[in-house]
N, CA and C atoms as an extended XYZ file, in Angstrom:
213
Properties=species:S:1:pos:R:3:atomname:S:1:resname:S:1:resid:I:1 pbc="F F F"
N       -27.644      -12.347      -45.827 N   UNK     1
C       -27.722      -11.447      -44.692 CA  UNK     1
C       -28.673      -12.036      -43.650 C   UNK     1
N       -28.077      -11.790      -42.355 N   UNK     2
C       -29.196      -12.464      -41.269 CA  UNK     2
C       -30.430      -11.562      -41.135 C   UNK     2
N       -31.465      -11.907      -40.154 N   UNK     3
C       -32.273      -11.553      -40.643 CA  UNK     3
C       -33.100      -11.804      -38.789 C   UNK     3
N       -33.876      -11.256      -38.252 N   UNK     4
C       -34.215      -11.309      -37.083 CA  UNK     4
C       -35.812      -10.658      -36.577 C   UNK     4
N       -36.297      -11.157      -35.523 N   UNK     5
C       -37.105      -10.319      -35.248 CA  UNK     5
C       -36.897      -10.647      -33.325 C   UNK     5
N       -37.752       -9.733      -32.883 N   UNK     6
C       -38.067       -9.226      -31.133 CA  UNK     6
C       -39.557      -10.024      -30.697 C   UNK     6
N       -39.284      -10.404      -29.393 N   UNK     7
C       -40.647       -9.895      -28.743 CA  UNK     7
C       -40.481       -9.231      -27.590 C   UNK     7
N       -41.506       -8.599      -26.954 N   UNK     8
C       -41.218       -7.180      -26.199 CA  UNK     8
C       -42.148       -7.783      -25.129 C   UNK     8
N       -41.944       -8.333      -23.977 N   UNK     9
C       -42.779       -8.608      -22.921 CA  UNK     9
C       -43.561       -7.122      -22.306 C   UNK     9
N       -44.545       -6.561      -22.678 N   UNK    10
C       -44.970       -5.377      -22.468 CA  UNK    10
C       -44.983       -5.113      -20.807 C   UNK    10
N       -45.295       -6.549      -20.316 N   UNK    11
C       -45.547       -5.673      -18.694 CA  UNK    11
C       -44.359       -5.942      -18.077 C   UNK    11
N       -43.225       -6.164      -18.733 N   UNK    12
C       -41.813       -6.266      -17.967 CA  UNK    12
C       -40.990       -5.067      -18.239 C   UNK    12
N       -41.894       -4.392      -19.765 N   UNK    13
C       -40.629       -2.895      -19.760 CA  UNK    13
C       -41.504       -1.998      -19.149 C   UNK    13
N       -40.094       -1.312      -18.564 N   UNK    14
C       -40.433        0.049      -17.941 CA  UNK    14
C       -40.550        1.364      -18.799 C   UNK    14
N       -40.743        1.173      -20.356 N   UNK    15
C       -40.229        2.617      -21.057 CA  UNK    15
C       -38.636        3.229      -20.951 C   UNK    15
N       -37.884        2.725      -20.471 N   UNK    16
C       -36.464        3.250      -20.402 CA  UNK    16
C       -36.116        3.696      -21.867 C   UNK    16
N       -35.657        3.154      -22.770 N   UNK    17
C       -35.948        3.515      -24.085 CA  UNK    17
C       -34.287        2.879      -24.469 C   UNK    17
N       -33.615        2.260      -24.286 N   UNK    18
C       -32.483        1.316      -24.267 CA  UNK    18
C       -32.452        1.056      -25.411 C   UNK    18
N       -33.098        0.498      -25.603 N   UNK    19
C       -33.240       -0.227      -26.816 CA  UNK    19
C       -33.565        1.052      -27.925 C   UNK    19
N       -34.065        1.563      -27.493 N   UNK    20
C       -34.738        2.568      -28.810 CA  UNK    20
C       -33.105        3.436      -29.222 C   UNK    20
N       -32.761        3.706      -28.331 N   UNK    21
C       -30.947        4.502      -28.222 CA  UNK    21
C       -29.848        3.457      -29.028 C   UNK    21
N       -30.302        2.323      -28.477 N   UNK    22
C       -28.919        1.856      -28.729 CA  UNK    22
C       -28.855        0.856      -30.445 C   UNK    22
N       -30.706        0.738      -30.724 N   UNK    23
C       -30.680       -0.100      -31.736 CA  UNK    23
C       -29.875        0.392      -32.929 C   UNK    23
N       -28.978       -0.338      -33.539 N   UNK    24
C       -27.818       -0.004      -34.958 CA  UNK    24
C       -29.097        0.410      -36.509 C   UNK    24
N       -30.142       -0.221      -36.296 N   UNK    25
C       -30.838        0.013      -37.292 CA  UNK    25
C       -31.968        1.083      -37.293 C   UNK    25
N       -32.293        1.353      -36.257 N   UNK    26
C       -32.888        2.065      -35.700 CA  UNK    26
C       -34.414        1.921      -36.462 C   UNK    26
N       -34.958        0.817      -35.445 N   UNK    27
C       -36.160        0.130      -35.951 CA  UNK    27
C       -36.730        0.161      -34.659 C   UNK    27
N       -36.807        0.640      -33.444 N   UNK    28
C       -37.494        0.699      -32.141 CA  UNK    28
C       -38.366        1.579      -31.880 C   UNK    28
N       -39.120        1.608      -31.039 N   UNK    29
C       -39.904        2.537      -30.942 CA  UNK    29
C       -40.871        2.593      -29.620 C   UNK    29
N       -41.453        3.743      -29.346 N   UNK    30
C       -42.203        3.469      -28.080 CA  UNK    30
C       -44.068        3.337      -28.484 C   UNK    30
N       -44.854        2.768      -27.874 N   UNK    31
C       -45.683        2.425      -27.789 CA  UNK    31
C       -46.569        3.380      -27.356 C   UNK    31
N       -47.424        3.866      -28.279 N   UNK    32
C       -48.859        4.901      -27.647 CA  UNK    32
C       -49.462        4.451      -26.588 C   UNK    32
N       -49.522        3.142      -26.511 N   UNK    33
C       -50.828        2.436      -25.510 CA  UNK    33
C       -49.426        2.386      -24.388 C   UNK    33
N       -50.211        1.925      -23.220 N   UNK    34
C       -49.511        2.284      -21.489 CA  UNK    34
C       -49.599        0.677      -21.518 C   UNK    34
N       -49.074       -0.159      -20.081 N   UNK    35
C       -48.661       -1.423      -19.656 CA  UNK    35
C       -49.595       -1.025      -18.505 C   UNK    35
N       -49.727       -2.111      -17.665 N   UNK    36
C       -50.801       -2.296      -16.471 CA  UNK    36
C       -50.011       -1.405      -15.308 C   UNK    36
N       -48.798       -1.344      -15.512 N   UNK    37
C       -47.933       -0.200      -14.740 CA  UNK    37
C       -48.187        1.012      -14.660 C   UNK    37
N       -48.334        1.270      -16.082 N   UNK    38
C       -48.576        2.805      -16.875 CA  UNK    38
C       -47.625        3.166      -17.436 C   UNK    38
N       -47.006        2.268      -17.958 N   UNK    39
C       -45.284        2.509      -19.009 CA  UNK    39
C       -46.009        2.695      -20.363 C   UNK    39
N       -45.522        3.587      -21.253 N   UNK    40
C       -45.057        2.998      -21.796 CA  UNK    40
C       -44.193        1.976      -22.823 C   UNK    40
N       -44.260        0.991      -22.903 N   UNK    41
C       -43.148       -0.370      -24.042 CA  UNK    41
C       -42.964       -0.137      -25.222 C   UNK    41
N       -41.843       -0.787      -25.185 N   UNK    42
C       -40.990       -0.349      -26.907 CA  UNK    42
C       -41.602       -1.509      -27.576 C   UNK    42
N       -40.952       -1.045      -28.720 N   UNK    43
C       -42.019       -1.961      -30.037 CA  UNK    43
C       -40.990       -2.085      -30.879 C   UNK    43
N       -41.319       -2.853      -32.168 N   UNK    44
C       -40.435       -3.099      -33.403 CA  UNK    44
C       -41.175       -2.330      -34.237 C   UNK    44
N       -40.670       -1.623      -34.607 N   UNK    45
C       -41.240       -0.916      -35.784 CA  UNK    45
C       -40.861       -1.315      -37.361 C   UNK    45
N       -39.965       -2.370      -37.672 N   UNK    46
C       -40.277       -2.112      -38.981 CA  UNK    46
C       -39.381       -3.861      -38.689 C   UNK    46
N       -39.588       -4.892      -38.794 N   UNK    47
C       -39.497       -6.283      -38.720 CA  UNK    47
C       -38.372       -6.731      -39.836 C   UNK    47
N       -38.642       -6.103      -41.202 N   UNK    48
C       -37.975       -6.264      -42.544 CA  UNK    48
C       -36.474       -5.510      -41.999 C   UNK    48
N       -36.268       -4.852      -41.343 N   UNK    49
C       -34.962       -4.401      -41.160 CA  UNK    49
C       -33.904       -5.055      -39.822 C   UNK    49
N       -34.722       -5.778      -39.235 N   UNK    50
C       -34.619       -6.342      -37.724 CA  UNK    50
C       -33.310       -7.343      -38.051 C   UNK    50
N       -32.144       -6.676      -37.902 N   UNK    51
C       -30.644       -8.337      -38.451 CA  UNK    51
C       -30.459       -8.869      -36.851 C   UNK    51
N       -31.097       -9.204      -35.952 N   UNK    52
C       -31.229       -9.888      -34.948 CA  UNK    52
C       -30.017      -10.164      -34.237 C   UNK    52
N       -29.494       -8.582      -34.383 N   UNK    53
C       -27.938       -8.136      -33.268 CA  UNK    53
C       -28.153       -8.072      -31.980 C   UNK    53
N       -29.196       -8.316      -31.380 N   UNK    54
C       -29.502       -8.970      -30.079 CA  UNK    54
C       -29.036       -7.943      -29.245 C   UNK    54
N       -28.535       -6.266      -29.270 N   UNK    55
C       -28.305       -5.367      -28.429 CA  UNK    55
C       -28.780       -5.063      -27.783 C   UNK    55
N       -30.699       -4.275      -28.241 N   UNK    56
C       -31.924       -4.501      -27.328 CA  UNK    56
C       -32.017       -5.120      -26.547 C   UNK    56
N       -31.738       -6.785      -26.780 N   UNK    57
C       -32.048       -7.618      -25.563 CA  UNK    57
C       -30.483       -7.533      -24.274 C   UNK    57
N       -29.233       -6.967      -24.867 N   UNK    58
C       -28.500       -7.140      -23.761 CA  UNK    58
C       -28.369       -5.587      -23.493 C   UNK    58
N       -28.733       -4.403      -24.031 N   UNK    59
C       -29.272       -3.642      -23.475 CA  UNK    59
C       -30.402       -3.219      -22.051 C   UNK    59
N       -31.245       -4.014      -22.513 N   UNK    60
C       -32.224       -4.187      -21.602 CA  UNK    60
C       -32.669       -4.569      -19.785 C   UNK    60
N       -32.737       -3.515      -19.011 N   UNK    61
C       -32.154       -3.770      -17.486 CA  UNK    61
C       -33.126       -4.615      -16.969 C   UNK    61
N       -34.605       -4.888      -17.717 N   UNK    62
C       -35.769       -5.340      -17.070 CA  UNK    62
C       -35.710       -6.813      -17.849 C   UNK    62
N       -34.741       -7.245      -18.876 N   UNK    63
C       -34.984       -8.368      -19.391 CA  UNK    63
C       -36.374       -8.477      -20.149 C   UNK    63
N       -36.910       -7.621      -20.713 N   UNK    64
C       -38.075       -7.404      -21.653 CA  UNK    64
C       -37.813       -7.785      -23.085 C   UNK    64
N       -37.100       -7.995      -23.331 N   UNK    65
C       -36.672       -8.675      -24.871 CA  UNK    65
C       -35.931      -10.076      -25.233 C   UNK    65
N       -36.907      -10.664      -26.188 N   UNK    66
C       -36.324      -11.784      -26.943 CA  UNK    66
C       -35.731      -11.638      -28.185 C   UNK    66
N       -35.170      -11.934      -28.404 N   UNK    67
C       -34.525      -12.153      -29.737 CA  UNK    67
C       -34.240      -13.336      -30.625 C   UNK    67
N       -34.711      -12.822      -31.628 N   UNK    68
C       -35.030      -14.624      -32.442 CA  UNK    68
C       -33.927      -14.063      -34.067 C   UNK    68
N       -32.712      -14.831      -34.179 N   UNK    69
C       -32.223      -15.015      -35.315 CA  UNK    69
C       -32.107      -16.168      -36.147 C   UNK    69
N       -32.410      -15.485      -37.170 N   UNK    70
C       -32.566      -16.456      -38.278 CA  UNK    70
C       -31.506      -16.359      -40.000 C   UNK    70
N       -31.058      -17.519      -40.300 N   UNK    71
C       -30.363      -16.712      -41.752 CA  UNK    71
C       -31.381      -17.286      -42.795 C   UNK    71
């Protein structure tokens, strides 16, 4: 099984929550702490479940996500 993880450029998301809606595993999440904006950014919440379906990142209107897959 593949196997994946994110990084979340914090001062590029706006909080939209895209990713948090649309993730299949539903491993997203929003962030207590604010961005220099006052957003705020989604997070990975649980890494071990992350199969690096890359939706988040083509979800994403601000381009705030990487996606790294691995098998």
């Amino acid at each position: 099984m593949a196997k994946g993880t994110i990084k979340v450029n914090n001062e590029r998301c706006k909080g939209c929550e895209y990713c948090v809606l649309y993730c299949p595993q539903k491993i997203m999440g929003m962030s207590e702490g604010l961005n220099s904006k006052g957003y705020h950014f989604s997070v990975l919440i649980d890494e071990a479940k992350c199969t690096g379906c890359a939706i988040c990142g083509r979800v994403c209107p601000d381009m705030a996500i990487e996606v790294y897959r691995y098998i």
